[in-house]
N, C-alpha and C positions, 0 to 999 in steps of 0.2 A: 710405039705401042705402050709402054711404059708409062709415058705424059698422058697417054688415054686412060688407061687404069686407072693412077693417080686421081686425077680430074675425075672422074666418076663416080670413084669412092671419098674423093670429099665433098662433092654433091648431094650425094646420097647420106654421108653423116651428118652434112648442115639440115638438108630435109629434116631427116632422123630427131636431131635434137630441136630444132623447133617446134615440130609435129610434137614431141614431148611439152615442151614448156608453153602450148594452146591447150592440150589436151587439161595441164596443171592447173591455167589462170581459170581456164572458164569449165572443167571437168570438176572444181572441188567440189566438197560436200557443201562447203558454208557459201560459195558465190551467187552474187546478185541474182536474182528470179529463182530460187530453189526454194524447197518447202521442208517444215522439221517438223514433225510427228512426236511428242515425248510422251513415255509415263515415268513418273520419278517414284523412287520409295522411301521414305521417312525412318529412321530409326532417333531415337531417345524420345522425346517428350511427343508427344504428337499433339501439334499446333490444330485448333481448329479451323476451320475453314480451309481446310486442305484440298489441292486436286490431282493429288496424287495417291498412291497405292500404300496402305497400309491397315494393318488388324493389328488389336490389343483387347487383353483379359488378363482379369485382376479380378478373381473371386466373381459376383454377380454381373460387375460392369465392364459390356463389351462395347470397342469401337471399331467400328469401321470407315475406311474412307476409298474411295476408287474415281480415279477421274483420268483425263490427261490433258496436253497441252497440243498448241498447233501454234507454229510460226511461219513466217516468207520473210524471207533475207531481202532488204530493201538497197541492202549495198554488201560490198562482200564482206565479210565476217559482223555481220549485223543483221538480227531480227528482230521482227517486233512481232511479242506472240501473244495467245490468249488460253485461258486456262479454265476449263468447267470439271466442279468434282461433285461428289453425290456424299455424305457425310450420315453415318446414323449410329445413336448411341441408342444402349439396353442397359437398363439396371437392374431388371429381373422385374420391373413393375411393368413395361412397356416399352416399345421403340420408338423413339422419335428420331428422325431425318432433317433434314433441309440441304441445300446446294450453295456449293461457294463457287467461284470467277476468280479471274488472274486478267491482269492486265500489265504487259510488260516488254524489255527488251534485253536482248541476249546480244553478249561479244564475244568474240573468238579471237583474243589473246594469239597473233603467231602461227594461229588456226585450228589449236587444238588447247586452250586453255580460256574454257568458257568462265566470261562472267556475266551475272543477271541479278539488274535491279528491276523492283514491280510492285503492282499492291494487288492484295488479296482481300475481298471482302465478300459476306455470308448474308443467306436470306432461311429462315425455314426457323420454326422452334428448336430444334437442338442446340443452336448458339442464343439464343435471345437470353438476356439478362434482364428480369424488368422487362424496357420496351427497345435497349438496347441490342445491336449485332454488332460483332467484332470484325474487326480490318486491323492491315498489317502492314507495313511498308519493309519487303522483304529482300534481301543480298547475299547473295550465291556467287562461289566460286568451284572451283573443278579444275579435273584437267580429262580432256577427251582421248577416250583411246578408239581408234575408227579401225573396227572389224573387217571392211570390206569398202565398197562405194557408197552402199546404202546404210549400214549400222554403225551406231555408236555408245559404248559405254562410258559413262559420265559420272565418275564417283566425284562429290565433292561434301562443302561444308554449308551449312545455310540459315542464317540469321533471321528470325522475325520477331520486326522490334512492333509492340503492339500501337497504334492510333487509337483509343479507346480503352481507356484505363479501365471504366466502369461494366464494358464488356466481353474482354477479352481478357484471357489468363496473360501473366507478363511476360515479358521477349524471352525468346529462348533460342538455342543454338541449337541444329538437327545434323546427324552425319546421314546423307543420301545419294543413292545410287540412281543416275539416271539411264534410262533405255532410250536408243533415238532412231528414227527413219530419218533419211533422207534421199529429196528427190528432186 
């Protein structure tokens, strides 16, 4: 009876702990065929052609920018995403808008230490300089803290070094906080 028990119960922990480590490989957030939802938010300088969340006021001139991002994990801790934001400045004379894009790809460091290189490039008069718009070839790190199965907060650091000198303010460093779904 004894040798029965025994037997049972370590069938039942080998179950146990396998059923755990299927649920791990193919349950993460970041694993192949899953989809990431973000909106990030911008603090110090705010880059133009942004698609992400952020407001600034400074006396007459306001910014705003609001967008967000969409990726599919094409292998496990790997995305490749895309990024549309809606962009408008006021200087008290009037507001002008235009829309920026992202183009890029996301890694998951260990599965919770996102990096992301990508470019960002703008269309709409509020970036035009002359007859040019600004682009950015931009590099982001983080480290992800996962709320649940579906959420995630992603503070990190994020470099955009300008492609276009003549229309684009120069590179700059931004400290931001990302919001994420996942599915």
């Amino acid at each position: 009876m004894k040798k029965i028990i025994l037997t049972v119960a370590a069938v039942f922990a080998l179950s146990f702990t396998n059923a755990q480590d299927k649920k791990e490989s193919n349950g993460s957030q970041t694993s192949k065929g899953k989809w990431l939802i973000e909106a990030n938010t911008g603090f110090g300088t705010i880059a133009s052609a942004n698609t992400g969340l952020s407001y600034s006021s400074q006396g007459d001139l306001k910014q705003m920018s609001i967008g967000a991002e969409g990726g599919y994990f094409i292998m496990d801790n790997l995305a490749i995403k895309l990024g549309l934001g809606y962009n408008s400045t006021d200087d008290g004379t009037g507001n002008v808008g235009g829309f920026a894009y992202k183009i890029g790809a996301k890694y998951y460091i260990m599965g919770n230490i996102p990096v992301q290189v990508d470019y960002t490039g703008a269309s709409g008069d509020v970036y035009k300089v002359g007859s040019e718009t600004p682009s950015y070839l931009g590099l982001q790190a983080g480290y992800a803290v996962f709320l649940g199965e579906n959420v995630s907060i992603e503070p990190g650091i994020r470099y955009n070094s300008t492609m276009n000198k003549d229309a684009a303010p120069d590179s700059a460093f931004q400290l931001c906080v990302g919001f994420a779904l996942h599915f």
